[in-house]
N, CA, C and O atoms as a MOPAC input file, in Angstrom:
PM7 MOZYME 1SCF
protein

 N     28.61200 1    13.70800 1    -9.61300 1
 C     27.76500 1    12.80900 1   -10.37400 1
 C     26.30800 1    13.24400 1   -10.24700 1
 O     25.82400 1    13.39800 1    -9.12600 1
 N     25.63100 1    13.43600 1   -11.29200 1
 C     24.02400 1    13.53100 1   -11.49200 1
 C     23.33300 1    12.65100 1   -10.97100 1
 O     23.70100 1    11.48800 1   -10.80400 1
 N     22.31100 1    13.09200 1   -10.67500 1
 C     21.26500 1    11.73300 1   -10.04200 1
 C     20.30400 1    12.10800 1   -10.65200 1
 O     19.84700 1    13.25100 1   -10.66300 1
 N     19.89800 1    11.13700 1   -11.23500 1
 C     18.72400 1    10.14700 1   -12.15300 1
 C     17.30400 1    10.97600 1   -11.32300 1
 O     17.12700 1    10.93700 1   -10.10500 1
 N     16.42500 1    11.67700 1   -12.28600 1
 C     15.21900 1    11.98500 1   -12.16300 1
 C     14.73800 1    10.82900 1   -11.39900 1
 O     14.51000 1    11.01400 1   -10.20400 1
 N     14.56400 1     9.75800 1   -11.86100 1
 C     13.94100 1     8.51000 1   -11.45900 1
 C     14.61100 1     8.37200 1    -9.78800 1
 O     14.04700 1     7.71400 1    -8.91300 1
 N     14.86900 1     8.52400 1    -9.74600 1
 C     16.09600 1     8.46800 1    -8.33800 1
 C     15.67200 1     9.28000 1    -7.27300 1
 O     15.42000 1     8.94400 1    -6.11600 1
 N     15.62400 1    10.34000 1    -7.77600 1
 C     14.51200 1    11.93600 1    -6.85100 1
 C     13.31400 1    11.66200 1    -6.69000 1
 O     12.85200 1    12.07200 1    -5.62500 1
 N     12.35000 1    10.90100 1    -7.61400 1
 C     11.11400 1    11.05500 1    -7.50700 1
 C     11.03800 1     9.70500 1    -6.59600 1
 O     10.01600 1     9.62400 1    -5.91500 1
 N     11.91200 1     8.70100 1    -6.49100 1
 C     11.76200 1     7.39400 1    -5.73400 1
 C     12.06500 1     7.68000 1    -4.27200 1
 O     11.63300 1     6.95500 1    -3.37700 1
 N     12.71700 1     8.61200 1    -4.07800 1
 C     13.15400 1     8.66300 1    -2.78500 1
 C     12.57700 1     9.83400 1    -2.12700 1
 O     12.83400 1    10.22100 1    -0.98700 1
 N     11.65800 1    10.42700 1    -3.08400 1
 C     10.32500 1    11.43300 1    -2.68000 1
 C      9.42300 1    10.24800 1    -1.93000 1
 O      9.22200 1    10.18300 1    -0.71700 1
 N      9.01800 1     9.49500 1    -2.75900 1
 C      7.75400 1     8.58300 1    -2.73100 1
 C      7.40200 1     7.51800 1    -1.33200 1
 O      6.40400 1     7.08000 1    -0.76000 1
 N      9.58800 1     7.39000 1    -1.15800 1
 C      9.94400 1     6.95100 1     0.13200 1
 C     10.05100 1     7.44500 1     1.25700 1
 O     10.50000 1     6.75000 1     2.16900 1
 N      9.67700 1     8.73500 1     1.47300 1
 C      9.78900 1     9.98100 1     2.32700 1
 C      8.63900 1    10.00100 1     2.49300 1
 O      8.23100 1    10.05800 1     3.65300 1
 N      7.69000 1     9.96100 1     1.37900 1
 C      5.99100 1    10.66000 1     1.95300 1
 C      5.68300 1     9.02100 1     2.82200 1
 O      5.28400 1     9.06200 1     3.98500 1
 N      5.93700 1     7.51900 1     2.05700 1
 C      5.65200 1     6.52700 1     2.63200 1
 C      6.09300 1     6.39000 1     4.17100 1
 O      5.32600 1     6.01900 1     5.06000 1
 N      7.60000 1     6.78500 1     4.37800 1
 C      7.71900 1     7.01300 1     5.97500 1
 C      7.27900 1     8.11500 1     7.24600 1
 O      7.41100 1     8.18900 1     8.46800 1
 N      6.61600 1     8.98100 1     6.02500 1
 C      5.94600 1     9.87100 1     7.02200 1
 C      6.83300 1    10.94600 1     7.10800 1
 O      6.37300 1    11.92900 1     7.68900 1
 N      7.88400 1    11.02500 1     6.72600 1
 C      9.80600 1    11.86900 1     7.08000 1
 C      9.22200 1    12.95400 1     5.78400 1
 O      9.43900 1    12.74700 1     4.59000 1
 N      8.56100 1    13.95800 1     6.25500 1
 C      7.88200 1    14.90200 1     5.27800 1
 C      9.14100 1    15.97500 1     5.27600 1
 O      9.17800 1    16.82900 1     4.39100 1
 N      9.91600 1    15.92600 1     6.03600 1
 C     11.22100 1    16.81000 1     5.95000 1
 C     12.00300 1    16.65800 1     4.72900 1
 O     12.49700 1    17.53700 1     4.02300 1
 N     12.03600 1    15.08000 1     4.57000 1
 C     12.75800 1    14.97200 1     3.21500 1
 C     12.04000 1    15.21700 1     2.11400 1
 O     12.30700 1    15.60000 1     0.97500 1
 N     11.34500 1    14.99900 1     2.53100 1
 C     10.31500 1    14.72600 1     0.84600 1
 C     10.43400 1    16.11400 1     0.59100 1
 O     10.95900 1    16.37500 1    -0.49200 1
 N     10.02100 1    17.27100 1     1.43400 1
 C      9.96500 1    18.42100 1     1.07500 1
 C     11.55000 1    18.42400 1     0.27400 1
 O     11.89500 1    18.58200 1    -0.89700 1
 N     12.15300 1    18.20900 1     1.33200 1
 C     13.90600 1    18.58300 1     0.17400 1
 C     13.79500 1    18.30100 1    -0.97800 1
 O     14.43700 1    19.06800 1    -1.69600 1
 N     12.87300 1    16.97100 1    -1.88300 1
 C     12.83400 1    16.81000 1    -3.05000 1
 C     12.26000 1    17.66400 1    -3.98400 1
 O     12.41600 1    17.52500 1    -5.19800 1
 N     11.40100 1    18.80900 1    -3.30600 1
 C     10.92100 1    19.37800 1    -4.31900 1
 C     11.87000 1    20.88100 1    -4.48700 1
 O     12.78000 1    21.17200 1    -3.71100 1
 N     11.46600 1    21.68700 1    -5.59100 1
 C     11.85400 1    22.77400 1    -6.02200 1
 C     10.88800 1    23.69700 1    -4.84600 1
 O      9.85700 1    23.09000 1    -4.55700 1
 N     10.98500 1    24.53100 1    -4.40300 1
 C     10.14500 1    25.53300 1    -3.61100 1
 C      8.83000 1    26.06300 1    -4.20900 1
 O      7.82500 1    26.38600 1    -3.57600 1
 N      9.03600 1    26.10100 1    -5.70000 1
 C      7.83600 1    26.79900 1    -6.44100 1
 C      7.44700 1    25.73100 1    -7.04000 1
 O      7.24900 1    25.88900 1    -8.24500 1
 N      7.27700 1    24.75700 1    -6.65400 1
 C      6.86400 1    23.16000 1    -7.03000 1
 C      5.08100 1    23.66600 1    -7.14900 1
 O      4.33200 1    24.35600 1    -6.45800 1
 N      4.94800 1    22.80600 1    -8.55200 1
 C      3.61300 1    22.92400 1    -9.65200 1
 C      2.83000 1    21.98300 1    -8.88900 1
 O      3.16600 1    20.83700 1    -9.18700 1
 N      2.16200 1    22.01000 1    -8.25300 1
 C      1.03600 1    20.43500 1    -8.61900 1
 C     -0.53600 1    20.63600 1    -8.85800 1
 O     -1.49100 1    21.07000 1    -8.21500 1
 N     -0.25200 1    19.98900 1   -10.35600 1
 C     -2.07500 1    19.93000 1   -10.49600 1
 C     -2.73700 1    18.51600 1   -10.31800 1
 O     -2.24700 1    17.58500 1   -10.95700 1
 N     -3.91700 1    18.26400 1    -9.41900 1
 C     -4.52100 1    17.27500 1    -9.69600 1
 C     -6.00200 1    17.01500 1    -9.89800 1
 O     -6.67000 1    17.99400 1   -10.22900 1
 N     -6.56700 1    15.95600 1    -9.76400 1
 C     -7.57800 1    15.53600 1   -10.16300 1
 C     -8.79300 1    16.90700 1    -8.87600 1
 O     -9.64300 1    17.66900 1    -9.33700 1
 N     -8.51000 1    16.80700 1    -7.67300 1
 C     -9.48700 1    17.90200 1    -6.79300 1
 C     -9.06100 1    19.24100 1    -6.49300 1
 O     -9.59400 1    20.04800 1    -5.73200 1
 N     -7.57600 1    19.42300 1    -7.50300 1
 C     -7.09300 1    20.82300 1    -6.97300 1
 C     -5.72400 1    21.22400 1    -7.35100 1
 O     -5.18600 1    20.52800 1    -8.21200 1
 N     -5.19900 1    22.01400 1    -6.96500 1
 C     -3.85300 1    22.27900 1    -7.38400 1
 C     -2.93100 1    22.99400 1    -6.46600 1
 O     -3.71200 1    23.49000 1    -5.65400 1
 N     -1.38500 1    23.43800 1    -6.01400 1
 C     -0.56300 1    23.82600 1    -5.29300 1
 C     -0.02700 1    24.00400 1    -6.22600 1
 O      0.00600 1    23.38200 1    -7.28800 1
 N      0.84900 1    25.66100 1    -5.58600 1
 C      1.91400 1    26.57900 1    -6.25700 1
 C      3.07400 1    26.53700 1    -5.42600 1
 O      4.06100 1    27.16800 1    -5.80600 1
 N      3.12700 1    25.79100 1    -4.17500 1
 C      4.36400 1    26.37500 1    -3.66800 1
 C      4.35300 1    24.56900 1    -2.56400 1
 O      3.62600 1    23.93500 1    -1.80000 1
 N      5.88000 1    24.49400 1    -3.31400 1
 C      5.75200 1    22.94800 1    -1.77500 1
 C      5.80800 1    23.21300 1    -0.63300 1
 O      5.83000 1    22.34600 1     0.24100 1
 N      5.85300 1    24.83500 1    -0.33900 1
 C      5.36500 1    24.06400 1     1.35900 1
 C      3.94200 1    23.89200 1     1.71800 1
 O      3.50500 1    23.27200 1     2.68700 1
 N      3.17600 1    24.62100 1     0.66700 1
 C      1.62600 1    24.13200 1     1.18000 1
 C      1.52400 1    22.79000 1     0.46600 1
 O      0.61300 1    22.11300 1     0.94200 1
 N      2.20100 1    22.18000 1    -0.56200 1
 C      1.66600 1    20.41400 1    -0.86700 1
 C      2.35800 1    19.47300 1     0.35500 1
 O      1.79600 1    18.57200 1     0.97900 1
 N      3.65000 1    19.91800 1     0.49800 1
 C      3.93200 1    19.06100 1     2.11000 1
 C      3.11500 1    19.40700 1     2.83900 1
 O      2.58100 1    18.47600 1     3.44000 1
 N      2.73000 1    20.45500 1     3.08800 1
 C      1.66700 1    20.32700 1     4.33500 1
 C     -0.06100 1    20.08400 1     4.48100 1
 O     -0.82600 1    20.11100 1     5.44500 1
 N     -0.26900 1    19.79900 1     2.78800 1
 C     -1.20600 1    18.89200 1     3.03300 1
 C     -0.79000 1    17.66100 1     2.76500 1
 O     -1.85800 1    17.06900 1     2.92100 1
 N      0.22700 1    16.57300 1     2.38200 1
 C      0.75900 1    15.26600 1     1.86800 1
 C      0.92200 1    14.97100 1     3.60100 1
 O      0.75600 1    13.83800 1     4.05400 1
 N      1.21200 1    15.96400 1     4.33500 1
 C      1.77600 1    15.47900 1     6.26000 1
 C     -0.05400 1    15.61300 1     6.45400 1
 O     -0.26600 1    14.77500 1     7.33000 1
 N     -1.19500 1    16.13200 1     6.14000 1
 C     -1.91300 1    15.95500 1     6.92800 1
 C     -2.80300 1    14.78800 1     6.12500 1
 O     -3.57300 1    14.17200 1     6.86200 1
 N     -2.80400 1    14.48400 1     5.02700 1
 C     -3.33600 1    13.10900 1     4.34100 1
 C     -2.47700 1    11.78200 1     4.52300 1
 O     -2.90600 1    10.62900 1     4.56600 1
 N     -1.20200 1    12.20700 1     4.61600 1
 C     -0.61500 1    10.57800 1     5.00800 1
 C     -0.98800 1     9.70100 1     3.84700 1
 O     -1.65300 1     8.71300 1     4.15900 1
 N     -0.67200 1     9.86700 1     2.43200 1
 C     -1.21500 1     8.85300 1     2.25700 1
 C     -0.15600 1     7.50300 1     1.88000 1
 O      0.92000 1     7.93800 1     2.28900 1
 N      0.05700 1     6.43000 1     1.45200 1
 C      0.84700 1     5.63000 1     0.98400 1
 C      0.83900 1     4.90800 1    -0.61000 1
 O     -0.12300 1     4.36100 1    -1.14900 1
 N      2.11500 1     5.08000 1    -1.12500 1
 C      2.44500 1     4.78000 1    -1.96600 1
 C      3.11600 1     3.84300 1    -2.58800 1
 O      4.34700 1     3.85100 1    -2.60600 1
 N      2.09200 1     2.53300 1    -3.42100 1
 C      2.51400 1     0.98900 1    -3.98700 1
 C      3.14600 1     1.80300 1    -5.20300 1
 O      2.39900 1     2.47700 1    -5.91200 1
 N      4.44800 1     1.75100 1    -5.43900 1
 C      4.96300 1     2.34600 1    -6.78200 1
 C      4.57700 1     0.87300 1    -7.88100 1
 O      5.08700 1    -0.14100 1    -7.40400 1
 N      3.93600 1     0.65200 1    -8.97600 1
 C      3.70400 1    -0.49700 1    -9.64900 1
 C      4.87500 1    -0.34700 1   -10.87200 1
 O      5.74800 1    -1.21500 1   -10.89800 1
 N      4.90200 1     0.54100 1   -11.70200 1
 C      5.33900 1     1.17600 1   -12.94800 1
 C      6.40200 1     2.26200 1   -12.87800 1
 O      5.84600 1     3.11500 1   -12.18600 1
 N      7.92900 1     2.85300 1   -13.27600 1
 C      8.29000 1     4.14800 1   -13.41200 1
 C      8.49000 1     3.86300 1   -14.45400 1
 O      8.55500 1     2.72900 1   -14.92800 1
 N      8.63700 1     5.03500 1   -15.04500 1
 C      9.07000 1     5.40700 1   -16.66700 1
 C     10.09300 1     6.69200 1   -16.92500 1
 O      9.47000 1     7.74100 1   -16.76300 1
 N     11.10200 1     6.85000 1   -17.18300 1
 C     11.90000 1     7.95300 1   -16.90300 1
 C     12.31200 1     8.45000 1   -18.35000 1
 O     12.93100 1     7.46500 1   -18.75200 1
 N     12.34200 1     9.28000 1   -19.26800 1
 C     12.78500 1    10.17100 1   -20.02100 1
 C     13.69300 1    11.54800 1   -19.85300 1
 O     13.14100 1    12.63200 1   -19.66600 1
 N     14.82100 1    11.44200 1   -19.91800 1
 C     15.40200 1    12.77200 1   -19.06100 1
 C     15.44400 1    13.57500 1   -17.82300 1
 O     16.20100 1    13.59200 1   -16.85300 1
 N     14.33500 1    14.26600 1   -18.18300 1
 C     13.52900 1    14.96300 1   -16.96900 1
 C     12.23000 1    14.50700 1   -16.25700 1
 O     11.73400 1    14.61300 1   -15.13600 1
 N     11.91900 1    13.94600 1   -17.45500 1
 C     10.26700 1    13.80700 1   -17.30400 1
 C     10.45900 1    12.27000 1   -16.60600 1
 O     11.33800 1    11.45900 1   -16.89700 1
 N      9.50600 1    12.12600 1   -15.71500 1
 C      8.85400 1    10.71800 1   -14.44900 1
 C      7.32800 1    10.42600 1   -14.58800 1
 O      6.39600 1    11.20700 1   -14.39600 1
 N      7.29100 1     8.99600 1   -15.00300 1
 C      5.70500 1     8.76500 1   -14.86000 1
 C      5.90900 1     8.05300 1   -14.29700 1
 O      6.96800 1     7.44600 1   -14.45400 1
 N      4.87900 1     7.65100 1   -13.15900 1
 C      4.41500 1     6.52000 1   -12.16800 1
 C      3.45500 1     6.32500 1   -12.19100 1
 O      2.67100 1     7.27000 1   -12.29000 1
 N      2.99200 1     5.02700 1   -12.11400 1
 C      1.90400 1     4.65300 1   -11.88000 1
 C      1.89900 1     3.75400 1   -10.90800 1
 O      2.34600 1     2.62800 1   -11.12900 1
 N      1.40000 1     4.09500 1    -9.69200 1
 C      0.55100 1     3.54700 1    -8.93000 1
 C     -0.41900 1     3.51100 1    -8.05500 1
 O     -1.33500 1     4.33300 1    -8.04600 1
 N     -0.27600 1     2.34300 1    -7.06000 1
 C     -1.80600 1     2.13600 1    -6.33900 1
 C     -1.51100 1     3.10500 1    -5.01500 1
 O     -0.71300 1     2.77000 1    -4.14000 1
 N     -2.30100 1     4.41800 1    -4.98400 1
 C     -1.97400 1     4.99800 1    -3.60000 1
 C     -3.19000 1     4.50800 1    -2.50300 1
 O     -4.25400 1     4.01800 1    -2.87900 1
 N     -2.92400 1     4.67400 1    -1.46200 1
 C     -3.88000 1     4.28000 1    -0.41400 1
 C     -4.18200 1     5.72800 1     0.14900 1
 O     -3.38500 1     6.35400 1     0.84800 1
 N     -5.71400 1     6.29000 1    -0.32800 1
 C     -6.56200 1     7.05500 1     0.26900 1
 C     -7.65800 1     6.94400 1     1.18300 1
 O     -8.84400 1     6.67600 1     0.99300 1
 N     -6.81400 1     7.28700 1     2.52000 1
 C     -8.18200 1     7.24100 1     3.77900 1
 C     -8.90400 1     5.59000 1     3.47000 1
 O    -10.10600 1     5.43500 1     3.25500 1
 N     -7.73900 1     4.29000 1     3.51200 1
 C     -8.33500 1     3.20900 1     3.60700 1
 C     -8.67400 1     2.40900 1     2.05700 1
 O     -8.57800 1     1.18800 1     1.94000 1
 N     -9.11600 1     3.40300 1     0.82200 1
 C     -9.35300 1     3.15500 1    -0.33200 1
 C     -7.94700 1     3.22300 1    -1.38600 1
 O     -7.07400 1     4.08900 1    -1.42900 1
 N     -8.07000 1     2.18400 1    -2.05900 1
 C     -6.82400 1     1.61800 1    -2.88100 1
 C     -7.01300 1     2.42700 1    -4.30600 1
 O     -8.01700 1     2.23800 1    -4.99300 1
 N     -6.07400 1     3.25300 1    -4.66000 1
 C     -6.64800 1     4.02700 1    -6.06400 1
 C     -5.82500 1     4.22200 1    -6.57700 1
 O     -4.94500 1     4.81800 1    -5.95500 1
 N     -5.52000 1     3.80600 1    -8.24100 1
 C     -4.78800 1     3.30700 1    -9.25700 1
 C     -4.58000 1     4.48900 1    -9.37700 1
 O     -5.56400 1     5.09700 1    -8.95600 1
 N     -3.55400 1     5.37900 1    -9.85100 1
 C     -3.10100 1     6.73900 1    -9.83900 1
 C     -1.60000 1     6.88600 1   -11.21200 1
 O     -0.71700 1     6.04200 1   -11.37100 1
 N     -1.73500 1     8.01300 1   -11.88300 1
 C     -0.62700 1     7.96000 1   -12.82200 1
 C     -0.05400 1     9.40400 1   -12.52500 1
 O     -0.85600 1    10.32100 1   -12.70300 1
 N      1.21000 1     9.73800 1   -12.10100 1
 C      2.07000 1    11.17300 1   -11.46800 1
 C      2.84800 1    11.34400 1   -12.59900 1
 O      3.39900 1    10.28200 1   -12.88800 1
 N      3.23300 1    12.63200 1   -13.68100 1
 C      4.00600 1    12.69600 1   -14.06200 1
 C      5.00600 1    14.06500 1   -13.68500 1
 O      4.89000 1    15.21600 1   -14.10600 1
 N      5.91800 1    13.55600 1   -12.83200 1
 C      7.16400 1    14.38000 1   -12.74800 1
 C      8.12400 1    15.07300 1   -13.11300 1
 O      9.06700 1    14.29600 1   -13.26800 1
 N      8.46800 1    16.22200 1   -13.37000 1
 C      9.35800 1    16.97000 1   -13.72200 1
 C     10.30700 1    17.61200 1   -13.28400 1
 O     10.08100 1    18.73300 1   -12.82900 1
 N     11.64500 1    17.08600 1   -13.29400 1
 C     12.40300 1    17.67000 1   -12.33400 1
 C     13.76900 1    18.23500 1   -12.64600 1
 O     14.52000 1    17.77100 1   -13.50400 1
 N     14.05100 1    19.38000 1   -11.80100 1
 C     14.85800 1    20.08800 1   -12.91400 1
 C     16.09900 1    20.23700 1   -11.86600 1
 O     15.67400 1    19.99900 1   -10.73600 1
 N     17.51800 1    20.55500 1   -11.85800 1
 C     18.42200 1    20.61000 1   -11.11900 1
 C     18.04800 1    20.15200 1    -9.55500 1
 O     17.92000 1    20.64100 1    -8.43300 1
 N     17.95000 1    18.72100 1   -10.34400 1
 C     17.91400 1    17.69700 1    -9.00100 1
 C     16.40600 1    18.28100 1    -7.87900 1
 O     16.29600 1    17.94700 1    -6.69900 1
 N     15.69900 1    18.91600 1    -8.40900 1
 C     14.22900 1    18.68500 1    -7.48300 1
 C     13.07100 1    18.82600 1    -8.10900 1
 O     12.81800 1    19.59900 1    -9.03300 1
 N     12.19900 1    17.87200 1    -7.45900 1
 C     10.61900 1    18.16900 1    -8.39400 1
 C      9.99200 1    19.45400 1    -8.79300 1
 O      9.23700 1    20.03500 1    -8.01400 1
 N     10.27800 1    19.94400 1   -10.01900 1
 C      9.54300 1    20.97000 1   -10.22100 1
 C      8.17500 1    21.24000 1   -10.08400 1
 O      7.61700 1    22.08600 1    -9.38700 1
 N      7.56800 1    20.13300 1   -11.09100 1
 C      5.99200 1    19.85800 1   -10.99400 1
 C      5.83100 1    18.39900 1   -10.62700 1
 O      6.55000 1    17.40600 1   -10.51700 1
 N      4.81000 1    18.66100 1   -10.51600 1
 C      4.04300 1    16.89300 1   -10.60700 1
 C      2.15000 1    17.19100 1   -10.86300 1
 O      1.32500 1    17.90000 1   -10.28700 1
 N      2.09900 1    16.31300 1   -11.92400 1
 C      0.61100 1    16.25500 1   -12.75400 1
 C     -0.07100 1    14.96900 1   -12.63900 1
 O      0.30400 1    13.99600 1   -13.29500 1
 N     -1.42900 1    14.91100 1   -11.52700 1
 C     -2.05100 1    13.59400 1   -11.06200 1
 C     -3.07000 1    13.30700 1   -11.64500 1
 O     -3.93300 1    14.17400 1   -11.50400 1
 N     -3.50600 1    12.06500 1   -12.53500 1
 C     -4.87000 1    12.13800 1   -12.52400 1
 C     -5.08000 1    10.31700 1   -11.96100 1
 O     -4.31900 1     9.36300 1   -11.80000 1
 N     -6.40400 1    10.54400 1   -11.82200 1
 C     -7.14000 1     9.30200 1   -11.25300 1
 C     -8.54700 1     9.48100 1   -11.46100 1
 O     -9.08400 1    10.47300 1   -11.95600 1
 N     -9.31500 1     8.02900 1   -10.87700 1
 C    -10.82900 1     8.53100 1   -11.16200 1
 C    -10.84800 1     8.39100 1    -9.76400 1
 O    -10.50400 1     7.41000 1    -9.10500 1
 N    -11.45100 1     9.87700 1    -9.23600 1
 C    -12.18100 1    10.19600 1    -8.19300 1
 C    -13.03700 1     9.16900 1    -7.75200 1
 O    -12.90000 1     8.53700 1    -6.70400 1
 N    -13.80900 1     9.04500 1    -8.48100 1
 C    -15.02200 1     8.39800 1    -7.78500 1
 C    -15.25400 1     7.62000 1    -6.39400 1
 O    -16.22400 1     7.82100 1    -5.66300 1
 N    -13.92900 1     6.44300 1    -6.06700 1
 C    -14.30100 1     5.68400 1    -5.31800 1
 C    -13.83400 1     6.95800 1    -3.80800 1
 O    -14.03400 1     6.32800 1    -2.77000 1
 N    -13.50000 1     7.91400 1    -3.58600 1
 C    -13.79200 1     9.15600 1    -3.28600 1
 C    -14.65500 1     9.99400 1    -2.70400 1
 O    -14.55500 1    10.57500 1    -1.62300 1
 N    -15.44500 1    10.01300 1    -3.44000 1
 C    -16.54100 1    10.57800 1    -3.49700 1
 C    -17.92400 1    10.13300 1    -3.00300 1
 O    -18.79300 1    10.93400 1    -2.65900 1
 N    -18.11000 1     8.41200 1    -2.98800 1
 C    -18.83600 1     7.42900 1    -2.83800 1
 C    -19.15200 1     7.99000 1    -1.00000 1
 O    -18.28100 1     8.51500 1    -0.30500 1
 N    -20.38800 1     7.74200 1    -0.60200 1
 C    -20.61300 1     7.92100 1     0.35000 1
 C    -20.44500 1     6.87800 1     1.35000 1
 O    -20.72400 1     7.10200 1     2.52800 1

């Protein structure tokens, strides 16, 4: 039986939230895409190993699932600051290929 894009990317989201960066890594593809709003990663073991040294946590508010394609939207918690965030996921024989973040920086950046 197949498992639901939506399904992979939820039990990613539940992996980075427990800190269990072992799994989360299993969710992705190895040559896992990520572009975001301060930067980008080509390979998941360098985005797990900055996601294990940011810690951050994830209020899932919204999923949206189309085939392959995963949008989420929610509130992640950065270093204390609450920031509305939209991920769209792509995942291909059962692991995250990419994932594409944007947000507004700003509250970030604020001194």
């Amino acid at each position: 039986m197949e498992i639901k894009a939506k399904d992979i990317v939820l039990k990613f989201l539940n992996a980075l939230n427990a800190e269990n960066f072992e799994a989360a890594r299993d969710a992705l593809d190895d040559d896992m895409q990520f572009n975001g709003v301060l930067g980008s990663r080509n390979c998941a073991d360098v985005y797990i190993k900055d996601m294990s040294n940011m810690r951050f946590k994830y209020d899932v508010l919204k999923i949206f699932e189309n085939e392959n394609d995963v949008s989420v939207f929610y509130d992640i918690d950065m270093n204390g600051k609450k920031i509305f965030t939209s991920g769209w996921y792509v995942v291909q024989d059962e692991k995250i290929k990419s994932l594409r973040v944007v947000f507004d920086p700003r509250p970030l950046l604020e001194k």
